[in-house]
PyMOL commands that place a pseudoatom at each C-alpha (Angstrom):
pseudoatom trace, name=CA, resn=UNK, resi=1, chain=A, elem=C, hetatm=0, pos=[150.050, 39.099, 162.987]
pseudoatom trace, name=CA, resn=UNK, resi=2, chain=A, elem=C, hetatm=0, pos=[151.812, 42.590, 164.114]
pseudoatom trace, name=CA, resn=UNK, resi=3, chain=A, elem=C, hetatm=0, pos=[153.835, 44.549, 162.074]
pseudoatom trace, name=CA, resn=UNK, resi=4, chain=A, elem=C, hetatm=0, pos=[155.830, 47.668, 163.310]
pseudoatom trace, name=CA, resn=UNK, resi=5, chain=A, elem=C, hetatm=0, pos=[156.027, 51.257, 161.764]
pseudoatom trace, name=CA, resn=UNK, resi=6, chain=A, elem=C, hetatm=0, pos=[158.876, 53.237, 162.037]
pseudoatom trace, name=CA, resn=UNK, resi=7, chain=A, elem=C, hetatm=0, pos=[158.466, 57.171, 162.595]
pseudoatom trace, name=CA, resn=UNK, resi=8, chain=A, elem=C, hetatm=0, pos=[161.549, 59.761, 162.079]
pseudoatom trace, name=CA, resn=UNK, resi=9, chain=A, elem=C, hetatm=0, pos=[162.260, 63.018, 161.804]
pseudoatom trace, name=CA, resn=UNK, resi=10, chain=A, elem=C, hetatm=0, pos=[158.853, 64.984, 161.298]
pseudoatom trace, name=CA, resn=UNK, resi=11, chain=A, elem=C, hetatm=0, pos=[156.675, 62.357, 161.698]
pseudoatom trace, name=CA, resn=UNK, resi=12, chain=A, elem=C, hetatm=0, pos=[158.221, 61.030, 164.618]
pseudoatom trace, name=CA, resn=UNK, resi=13, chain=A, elem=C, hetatm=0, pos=[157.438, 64.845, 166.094]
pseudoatom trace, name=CA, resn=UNK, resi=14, chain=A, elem=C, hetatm=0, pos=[154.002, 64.912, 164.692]
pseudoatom trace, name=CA, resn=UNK, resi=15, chain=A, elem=C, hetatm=0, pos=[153.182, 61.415, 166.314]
pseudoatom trace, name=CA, resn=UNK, resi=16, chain=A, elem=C, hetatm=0, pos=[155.224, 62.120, 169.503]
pseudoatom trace, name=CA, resn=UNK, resi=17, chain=A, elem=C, hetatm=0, pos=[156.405, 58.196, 169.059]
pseudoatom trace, name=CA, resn=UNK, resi=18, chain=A, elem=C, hetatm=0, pos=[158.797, 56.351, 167.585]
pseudoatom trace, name=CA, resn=UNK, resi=19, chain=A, elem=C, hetatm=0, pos=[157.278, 53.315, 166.344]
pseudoatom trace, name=CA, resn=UNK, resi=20, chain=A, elem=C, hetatm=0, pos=[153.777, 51.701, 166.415]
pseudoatom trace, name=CA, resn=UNK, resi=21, chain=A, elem=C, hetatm=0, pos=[153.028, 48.245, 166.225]
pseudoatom trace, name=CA, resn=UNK, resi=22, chain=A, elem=C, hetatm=0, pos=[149.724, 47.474, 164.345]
pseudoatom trace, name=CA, resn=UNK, resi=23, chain=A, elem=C, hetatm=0, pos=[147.876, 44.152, 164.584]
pseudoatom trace, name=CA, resn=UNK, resi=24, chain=A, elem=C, hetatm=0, pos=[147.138, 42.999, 160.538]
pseudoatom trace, name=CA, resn=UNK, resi=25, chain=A, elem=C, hetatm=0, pos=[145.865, 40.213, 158.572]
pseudoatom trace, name=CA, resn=UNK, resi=26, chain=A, elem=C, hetatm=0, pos=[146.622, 37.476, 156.414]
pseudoatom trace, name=CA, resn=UNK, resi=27, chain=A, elem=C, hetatm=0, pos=[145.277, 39.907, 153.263]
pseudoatom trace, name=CA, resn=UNK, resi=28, chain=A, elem=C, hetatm=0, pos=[146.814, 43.141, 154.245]
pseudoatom trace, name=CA, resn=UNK, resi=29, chain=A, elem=C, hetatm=0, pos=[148.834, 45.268, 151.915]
pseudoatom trace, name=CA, resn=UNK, resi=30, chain=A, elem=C, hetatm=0, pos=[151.034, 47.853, 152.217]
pseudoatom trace, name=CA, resn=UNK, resi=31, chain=A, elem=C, hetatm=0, pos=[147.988, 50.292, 150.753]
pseudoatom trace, name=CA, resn=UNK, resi=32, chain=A, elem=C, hetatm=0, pos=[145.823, 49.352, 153.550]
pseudoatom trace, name=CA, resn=UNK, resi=33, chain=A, elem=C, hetatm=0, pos=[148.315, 49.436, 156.280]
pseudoatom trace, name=CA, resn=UNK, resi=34, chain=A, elem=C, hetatm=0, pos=[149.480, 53.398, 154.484]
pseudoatom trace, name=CA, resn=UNK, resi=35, chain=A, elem=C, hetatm=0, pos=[145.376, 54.619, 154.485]
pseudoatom trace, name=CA, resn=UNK, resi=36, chain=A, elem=C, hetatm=0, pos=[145.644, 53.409, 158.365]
pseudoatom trace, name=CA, resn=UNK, resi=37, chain=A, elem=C, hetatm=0, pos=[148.351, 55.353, 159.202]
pseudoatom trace, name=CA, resn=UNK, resi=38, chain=A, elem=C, hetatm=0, pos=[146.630, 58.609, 157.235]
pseudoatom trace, name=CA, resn=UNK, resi=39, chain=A, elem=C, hetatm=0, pos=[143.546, 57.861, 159.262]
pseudoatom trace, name=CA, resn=UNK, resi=40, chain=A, elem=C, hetatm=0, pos=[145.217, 57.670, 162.307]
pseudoatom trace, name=CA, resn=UNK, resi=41, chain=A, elem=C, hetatm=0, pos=[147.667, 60.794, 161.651]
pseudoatom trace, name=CA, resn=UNK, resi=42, chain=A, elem=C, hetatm=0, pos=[145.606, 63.173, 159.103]
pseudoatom trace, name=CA, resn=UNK, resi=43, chain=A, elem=C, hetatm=0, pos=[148.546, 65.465, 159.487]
pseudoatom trace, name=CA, resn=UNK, resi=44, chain=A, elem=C, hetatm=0, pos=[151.302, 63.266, 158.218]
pseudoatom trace, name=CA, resn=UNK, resi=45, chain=A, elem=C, hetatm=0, pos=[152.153, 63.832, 154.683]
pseudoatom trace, name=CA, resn=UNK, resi=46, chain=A, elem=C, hetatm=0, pos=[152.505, 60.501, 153.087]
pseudoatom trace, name=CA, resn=UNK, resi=47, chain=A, elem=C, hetatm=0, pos=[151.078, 60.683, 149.465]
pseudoatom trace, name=CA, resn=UNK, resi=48, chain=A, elem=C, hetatm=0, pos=[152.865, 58.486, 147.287]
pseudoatom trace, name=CA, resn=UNK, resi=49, chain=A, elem=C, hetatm=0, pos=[154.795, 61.431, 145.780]
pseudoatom trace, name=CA, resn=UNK, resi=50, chain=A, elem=C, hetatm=0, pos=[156.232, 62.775, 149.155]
pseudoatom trace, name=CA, resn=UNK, resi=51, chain=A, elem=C, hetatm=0, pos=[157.518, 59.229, 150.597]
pseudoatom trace, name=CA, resn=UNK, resi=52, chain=A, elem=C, hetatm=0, pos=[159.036, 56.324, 149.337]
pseudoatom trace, name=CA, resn=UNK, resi=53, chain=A, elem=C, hetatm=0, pos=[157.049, 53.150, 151.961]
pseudoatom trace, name=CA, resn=UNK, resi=54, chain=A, elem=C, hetatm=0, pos=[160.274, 50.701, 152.094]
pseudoatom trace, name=CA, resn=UNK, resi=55, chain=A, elem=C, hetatm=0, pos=[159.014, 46.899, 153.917]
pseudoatom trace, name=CA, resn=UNK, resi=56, chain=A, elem=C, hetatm=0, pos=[162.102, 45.611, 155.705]
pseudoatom trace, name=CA, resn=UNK, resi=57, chain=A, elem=C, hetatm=0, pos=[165.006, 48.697, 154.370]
pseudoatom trace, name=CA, resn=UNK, resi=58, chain=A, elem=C, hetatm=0, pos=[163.417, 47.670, 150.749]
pseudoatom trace, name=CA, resn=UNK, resi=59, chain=A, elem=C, hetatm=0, pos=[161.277, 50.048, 148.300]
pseudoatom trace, name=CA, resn=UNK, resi=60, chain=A, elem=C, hetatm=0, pos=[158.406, 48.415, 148.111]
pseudoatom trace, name=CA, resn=UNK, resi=61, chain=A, elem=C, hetatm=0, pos=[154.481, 48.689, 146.072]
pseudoatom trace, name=CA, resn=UNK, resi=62, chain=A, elem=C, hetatm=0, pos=[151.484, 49.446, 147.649]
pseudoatom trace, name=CA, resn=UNK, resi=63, chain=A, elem=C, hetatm=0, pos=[150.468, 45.826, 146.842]
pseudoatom trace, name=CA, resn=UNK, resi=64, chain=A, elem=C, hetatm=0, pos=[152.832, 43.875, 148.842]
pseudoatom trace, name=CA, resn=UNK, resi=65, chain=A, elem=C, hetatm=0, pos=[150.972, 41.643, 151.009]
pseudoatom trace, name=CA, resn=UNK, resi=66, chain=A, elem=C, hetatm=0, pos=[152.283, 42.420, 154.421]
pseudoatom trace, name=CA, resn=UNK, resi=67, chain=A, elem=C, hetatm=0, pos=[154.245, 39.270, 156.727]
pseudoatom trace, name=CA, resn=UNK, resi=68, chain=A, elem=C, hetatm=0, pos=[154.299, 39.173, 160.024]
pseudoatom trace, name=CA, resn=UNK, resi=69, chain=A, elem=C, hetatm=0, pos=[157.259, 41.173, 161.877]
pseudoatom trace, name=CA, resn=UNK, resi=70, chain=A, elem=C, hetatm=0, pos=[157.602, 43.250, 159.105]
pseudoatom trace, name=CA, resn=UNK, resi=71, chain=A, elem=C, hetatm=0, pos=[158.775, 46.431, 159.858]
pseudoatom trace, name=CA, resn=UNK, resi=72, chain=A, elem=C, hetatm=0, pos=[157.384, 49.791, 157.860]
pseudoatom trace, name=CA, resn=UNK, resi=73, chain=A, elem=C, hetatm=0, pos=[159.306, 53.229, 157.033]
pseudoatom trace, name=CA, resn=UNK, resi=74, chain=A, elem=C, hetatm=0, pos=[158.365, 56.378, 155.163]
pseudoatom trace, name=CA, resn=UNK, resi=75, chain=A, elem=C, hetatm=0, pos=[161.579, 57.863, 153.782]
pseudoatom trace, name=CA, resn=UNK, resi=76, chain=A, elem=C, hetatm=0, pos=[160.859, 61.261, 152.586]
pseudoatom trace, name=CA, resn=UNK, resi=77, chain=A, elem=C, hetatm=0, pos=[162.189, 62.095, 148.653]
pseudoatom trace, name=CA, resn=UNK, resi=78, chain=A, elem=C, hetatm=0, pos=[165.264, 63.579, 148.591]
pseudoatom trace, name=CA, resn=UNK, resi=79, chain=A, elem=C, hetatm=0, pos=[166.421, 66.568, 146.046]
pseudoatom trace, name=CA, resn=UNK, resi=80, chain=A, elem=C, hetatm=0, pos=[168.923, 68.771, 145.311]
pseudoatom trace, name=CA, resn=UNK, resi=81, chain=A, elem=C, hetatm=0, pos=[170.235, 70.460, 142.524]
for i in range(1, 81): cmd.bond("trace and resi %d" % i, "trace and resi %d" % (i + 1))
show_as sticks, trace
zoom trace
């Protein structure tokens, strides 16, 4: 099972890639794929109150069980005033 994560802006600078495909299991969430990535990229900032993690263009919870071909983004929050 493989699922791909999507990098832009920043984090596609910080990881010098675009995308990374990530081998999973059956049981994986989108909590353990996220802790992963932060192991992987220390430097990324991806708490839970910097991002939004959207599975397939969809907001999703860190408990979603992941499918295969699912494809991960971190969409930074957005403000203005």
């Amino acid at each position: 099972m493989t699922i791909s994560v999507n990098f832009c802006g920043l984090q596609r600078k910080l990881t010098c890639t675009e995308e990374m495909k990530i081998p999973l299991n059956n049981k994986t969430r989108v909590g353990d794929m996220l802790h992963y990535i932060k192991t992987c990229y220390p430097e990324l900032p991806l708490s839970e109150d910097v991002v939004l993690v959207m599975v397939n263009n969809q907001v999703t919870s860190l408990d979603q069980i992941l499918k295969t071909d699912d494809k991960i983004s971190f969409i930074p929050h957005i403000g203005g005033g």
